[in-house]
C-alpha positions as CSV (number, residue, x, y, z in Angstrom):
1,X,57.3,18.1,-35.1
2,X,55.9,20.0,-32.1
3,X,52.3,19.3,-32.9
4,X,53.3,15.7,-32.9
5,X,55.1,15.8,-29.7
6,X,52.0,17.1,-28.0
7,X,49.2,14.7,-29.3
8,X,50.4,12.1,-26.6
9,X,49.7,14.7,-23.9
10,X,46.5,15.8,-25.2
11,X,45.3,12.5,-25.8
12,X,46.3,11.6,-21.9
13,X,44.2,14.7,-21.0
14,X,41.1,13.7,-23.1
15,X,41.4,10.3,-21.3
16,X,41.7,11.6,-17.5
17,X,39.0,14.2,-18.9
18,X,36.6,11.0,-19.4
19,X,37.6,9.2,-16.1
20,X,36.3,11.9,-13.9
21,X,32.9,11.8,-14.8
22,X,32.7,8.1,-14.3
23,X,34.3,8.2,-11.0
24,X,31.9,11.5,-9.7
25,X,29.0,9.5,-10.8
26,X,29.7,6.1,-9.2
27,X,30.4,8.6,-6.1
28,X,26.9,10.1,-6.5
29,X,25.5,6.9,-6.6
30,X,26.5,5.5,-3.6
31,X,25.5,9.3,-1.9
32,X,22.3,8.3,-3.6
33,X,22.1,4.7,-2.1
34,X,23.0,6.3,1.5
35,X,21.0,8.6,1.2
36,X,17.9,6.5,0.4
37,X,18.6,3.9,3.0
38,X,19.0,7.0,5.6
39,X,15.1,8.3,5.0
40,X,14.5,4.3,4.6
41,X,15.5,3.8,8.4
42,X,14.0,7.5,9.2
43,X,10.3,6.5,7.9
44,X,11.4,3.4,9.8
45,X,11.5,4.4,13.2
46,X,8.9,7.4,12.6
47,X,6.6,4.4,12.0
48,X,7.6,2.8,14.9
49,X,6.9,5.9,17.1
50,X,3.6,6.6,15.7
51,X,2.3,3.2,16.2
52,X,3.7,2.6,20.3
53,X,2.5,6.3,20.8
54,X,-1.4,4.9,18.8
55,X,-1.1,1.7,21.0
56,X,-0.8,3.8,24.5
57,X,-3.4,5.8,23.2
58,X,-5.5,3.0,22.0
59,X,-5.1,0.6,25.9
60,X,-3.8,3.7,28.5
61,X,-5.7,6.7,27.4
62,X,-9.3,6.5,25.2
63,X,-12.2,5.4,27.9
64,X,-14.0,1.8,27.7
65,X,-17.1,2.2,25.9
66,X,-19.8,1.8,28.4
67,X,-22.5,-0.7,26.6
68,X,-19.8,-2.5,24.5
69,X,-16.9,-2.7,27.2
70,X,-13.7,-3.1,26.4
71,X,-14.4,-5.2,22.8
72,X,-15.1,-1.7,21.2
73,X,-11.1,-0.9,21.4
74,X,-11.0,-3.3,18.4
75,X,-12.5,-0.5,16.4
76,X,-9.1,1.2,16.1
77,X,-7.6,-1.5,14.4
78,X,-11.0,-2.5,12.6
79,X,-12.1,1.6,11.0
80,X,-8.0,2.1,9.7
81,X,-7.6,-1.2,8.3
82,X,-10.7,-0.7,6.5
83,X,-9.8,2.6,5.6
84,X,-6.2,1.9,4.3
85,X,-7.9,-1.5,2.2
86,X,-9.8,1.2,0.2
87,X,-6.7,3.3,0.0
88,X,-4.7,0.6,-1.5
89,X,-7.7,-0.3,-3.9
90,X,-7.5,3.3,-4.9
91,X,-4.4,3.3,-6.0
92,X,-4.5,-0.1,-7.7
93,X,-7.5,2.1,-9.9
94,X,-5.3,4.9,-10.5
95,X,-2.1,3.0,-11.3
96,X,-3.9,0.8,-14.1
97,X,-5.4,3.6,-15.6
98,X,-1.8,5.6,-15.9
99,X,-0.4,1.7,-17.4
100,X,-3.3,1.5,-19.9
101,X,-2.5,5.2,-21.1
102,X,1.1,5.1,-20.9
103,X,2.0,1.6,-21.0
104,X,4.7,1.7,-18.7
105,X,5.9,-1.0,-16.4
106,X,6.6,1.4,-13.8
107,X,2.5,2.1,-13.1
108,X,2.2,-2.1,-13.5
109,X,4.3,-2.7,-9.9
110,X,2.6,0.0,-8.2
111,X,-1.3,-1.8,-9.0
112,X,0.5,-4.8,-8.2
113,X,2.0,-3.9,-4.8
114,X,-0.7,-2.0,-3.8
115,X,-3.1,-5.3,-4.4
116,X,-0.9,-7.1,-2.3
117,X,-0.7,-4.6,0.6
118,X,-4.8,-3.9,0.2
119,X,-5.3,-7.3,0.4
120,X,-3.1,-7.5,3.8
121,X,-5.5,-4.6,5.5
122,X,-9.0,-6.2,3.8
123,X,-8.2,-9.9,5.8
124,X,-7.4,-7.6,8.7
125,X,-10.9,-6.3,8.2
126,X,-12.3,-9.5,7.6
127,X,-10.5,-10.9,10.9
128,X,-11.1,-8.1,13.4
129,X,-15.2,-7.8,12.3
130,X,-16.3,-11.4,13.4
131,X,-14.1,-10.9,16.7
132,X,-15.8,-7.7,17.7
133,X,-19.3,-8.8,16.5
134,X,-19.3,-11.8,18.2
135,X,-20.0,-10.1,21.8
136,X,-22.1,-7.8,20.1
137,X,-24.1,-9.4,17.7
138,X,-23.9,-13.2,19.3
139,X,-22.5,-14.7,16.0
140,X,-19.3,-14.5,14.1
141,X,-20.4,-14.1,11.2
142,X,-23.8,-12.9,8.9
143,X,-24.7,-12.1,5.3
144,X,-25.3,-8.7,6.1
145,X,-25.1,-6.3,2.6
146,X,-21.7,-4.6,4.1
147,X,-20.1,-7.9,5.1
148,X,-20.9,-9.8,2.5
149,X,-19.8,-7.2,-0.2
150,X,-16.3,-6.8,2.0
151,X,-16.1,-10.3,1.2
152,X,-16.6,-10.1,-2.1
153,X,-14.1,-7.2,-2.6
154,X,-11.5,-9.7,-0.9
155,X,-12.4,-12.3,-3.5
156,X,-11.9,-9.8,-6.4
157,X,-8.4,-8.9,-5.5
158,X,-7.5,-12.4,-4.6
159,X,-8.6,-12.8,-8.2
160,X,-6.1,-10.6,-9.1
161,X,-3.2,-11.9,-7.6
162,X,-4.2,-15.4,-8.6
163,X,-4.4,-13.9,-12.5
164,X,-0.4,-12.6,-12.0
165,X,0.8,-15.8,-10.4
166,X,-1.2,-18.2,-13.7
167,X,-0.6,-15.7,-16.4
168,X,2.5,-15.6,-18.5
169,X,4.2,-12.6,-18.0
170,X,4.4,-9.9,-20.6
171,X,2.1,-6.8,-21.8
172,X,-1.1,-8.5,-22.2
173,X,-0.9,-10.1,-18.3
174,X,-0.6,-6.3,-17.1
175,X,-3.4,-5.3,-19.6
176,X,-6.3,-7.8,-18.1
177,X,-4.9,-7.1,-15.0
178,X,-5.5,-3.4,-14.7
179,X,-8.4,-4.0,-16.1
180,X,-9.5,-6.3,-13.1
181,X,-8.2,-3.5,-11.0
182,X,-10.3,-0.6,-12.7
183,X,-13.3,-2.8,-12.4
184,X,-12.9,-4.0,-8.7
185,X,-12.7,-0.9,-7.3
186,X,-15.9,0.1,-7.6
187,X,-16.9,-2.7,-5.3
188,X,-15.7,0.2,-2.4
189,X,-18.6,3.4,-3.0
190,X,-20.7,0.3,-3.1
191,X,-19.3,-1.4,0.3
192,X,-19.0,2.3,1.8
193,X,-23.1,3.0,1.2
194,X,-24.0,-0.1,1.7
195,X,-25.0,0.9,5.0
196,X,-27.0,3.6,3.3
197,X,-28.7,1.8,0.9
198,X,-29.8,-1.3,2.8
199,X,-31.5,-2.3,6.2
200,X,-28.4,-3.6,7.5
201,X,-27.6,-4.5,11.2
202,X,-23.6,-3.0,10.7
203,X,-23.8,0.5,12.5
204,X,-23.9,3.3,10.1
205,X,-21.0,5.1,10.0
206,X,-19.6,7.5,13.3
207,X,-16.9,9.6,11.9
208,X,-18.1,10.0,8.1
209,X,-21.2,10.9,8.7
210,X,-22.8,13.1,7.0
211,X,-24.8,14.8,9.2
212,X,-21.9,16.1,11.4
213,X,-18.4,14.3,10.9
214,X,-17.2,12.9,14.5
215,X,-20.0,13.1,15.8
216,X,-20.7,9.8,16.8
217,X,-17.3,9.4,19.1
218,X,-16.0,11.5,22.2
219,X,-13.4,13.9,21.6
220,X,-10.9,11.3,23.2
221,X,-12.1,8.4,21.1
222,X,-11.8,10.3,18.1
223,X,-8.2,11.3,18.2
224,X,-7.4,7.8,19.0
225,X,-9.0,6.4,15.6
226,X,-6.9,9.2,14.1
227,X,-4.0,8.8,15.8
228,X,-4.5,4.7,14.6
229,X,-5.4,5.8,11.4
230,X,-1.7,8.0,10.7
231,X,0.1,4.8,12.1
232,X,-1.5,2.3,10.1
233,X,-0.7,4.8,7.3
234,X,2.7,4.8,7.9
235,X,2.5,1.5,7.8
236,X,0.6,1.0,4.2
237,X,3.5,3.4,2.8
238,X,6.6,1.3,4.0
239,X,5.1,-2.0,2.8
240,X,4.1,-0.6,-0.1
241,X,7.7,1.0,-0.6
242,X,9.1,-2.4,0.3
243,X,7.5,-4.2,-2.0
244,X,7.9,-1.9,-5.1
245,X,11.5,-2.0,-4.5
246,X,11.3,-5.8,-4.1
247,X,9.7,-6.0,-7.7
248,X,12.5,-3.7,-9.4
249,X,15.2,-5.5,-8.0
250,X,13.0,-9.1,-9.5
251,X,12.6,-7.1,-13.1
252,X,16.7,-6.9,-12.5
253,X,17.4,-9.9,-11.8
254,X,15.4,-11.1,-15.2
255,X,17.2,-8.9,-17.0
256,X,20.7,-10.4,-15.9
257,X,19.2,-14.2,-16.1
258,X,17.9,-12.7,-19.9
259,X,21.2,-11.5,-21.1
260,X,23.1,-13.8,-19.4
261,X,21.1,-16.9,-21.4
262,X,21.4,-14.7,-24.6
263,X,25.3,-14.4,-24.2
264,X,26.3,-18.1,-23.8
């Protein structure tokens, strides 16, 4: 009788047992999603800072070039947006390799937002060039072997995105994707040696050079680029954040649409 008269309370006990861990984890979450939107706003404003404290340094501080004049201050938009468009690229390589190893979606959003952000900084390339050639060179625009091959790197990655947007989705759209994304990239040694390789009339390069790195810019100038170069940085690493989460929350919101239409 007394074993009886205490199953009810050890069955209650078992129950509160379970309820606690459900209740410390939906806590945990929401510390988790607090949390994350806390470093979010962080990065946010660190960004911010970078960039205003890059822009004084970029109009109030680094000198006017003497024979280009005050045109040459394009090149701190022109060198990191370059720079960051390779970046991007890079990582669109590396992801697709890890998603034709591993085959997991995960490494499919990264190629795919970083495409989307390289693209971004490669029209900024494409844009700021003509303008500071124009007073330079007297034309907007020539088939020299480093512009042209910029342009063709632009092409391949719109390629890529157009190849996402027409194919159905599934395993075997990732698949030729990455492999579009391996392959591209090595469109970018070939743009960076271009200069190298080929009479060209685009300046061989001032701060990679390999003679003596920096070299070819005044101590001033120099931290300016890479004060322009951490801000724009920043900036590749919250769109590219942005837009990862933006594709988890659309693989998400299949998944409801796909039970949802499964259920009725």
């Amino acid at each position: 009788m007394s074993f009886r008269a205490s199953e009810p309370s050890a069955l209650s006990e078992a129950k509160g047992r379970n309820r606690v861990p459900s209740l410390r984890s939906g806590q945990a979450s929401d510390f988790a999603l607090r949390m994350t939107a806390r470093k979010l706003m962080i990065f946010k404003w660190l960004t911010f800072i970078v960039g205003v404290v890059a822009l004084i340094f970029i109009f109030l501080i680094a000198p006017i070039e003497r024979q280009e004049g005050i045109v040459q201050k394009i090149m701190y938009f022109h060198i990191p947006s370059a720079w960051i468009a390779f970046f991007a690229f890079f990582v669109v390589f590396v992801a697709s390799i890890l998603y034709l190893w591993k085959k997991e979606r995960e490494w499919d959003i990264i190629a795919h937002s970083a495409a989307e952000v390289g693209i971004i900084f490669c029209s900024l390339v494409l844009i700021t060039g003509p303008i500071w050639a124009k007073p330079i060179w007297g034309v907007w625009w020539t088939w020299d072997a480093r512009l042209t091959l910029t342009l063709v790197l632009w092409l391949i990655y719109v390629a890529y995105l157009m190849l996402r947007f027409h194919a159905s989705e599934g395993s075997q759209r990732a698949r030729f994707a990455a492999v579009l994304g391996i392959v591209g990239f090595l469109d970018v040694p070939i743009v960076h040696f271009s200069v190298l390789w080929w009479r060209t009339i685009h300046p061989k390069p001032k701060v990679l050079s390999m003679e003596s790195p920096g070299s070819g810019l005044e101590s001033v100038m120099l931290i300016t680029l890479i004060m322009s170069l951490i801000a724009f940085t920043l900036i590749f690493f919250l769109l590219l954040g942005q837009r990862i989460s933006l594709e988890k929350m659309r693989d998400e919101l299949n998944e409801i649409k796909r039970r949802t239409f499964h259920s009725s």
